[in-house]
N, C-alpha and C positions, 0 to 999 in steps of 0.2 A: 504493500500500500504506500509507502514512504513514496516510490519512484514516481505515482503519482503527479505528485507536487512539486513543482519547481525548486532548487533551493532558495532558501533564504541569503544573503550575501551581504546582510549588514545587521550590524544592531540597532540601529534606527529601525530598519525593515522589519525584524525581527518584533519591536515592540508596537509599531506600528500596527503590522496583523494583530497580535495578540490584543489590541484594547480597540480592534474593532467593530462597529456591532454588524456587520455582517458574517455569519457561520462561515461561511466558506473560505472566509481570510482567518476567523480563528484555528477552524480544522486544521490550515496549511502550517499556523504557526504553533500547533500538536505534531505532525506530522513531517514536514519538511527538514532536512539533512541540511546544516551550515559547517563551513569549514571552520578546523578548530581553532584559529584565533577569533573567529567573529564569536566564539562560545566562551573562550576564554574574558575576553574587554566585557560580553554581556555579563558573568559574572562577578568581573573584576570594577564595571561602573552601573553597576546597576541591580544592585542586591534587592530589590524591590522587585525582579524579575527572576529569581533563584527558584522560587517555586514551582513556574512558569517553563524555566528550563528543564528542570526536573521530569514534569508532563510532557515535554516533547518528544515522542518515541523513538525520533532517531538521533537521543541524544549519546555521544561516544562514551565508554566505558571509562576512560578518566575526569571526564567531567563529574559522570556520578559517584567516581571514587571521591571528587572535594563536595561535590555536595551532600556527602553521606557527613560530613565536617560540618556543617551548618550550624549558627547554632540554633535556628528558628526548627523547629521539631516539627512542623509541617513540612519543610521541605526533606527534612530525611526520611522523615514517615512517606511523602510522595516516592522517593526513591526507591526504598523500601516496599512498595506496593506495586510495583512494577512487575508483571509475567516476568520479564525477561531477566528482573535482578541477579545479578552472581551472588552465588551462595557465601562466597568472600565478603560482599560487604552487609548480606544478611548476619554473619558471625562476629563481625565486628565492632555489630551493635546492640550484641546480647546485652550491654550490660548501659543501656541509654537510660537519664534519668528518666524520661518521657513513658508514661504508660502505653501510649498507642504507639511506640515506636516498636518498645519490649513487645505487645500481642502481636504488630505486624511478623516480626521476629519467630514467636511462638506460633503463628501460624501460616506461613508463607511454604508453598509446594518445595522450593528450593532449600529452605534453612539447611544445615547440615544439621546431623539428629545429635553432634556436640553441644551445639548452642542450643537447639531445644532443653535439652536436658540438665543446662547450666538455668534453665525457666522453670523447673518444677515446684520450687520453694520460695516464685517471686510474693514480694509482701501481697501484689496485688493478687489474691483470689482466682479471678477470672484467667487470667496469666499461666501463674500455676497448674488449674484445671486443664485449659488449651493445651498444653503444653504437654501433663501426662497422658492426655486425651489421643495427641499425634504419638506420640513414643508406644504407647501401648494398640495400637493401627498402623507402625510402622512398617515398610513392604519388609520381606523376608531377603529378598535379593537387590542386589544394588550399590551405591557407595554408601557405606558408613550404616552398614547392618548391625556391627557388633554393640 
């Protein structure tokens, strides 16, 4: 779907769509692949747009390795909630003060069953439960069966 859509080629362009009210120019600025210093300067001058990038699906794997760093817990949680997250930066944020970061965590298809299981004793309840909930339905085969 990304191929889609044109790329985006600036950060002006880039927030331009996103605060449009036409869908079809927001879609594009979810959607659309920008080279990565026009990703870099969008988060390096315009933190007001981190969450933003976050949601764009063809955002590249080191981008969302810094904005798993955020320190606004929406945009790591956005990260976080991602199909496509690596399990690397789902494990890295086992231990996030943020509750909805931690259950993303405890419940994300990707987590590795390490970090789930670093969640079974979180103070939050709900956490905890999720968490031995997956470990005890975990597949038999796979990585990180033991």
């Amino acid at each position: 779907m990304p191929d889609r859509f044109p790329e985006i080629t600036s950060v002006e362009e880039f927030i331009r769509l996103r605060l449009s009210e036409d869908p079809a120019e927001r879609d594009r600025s979810a959607w659309a692949a920008m080279p990565l210093p026009v990703w870099k300067e969008l988060l390096r001058e315009h933190p007001d747009m981190r969450f933003w990038a976050a949601h764009n699906r063809s955002c590249p794997p080191q981008i969302l390795a810094e904005l798993i760093r955020d320190d606004d817990w929406r945009v790591r949680s956005r990260v976080l909630s991602r199909r496509d997250c690596p399990a690397e930066l789902l494990a890295e944020l086992v231990g996030d003060p943020h509750d909805a970061v931690r259950n993303t965590v405890a419940t994300h298809r990707h987590s590795p069953r390490s970090a789930v299981a670093r969640l079974v004793d979180d103070p939050w309840v709900v956490i905890g439960e999720a968490a031995r909930t997956r470990l005890a339905n975990w597949p038999q085969t796979g990585p990180e069966t033991v």
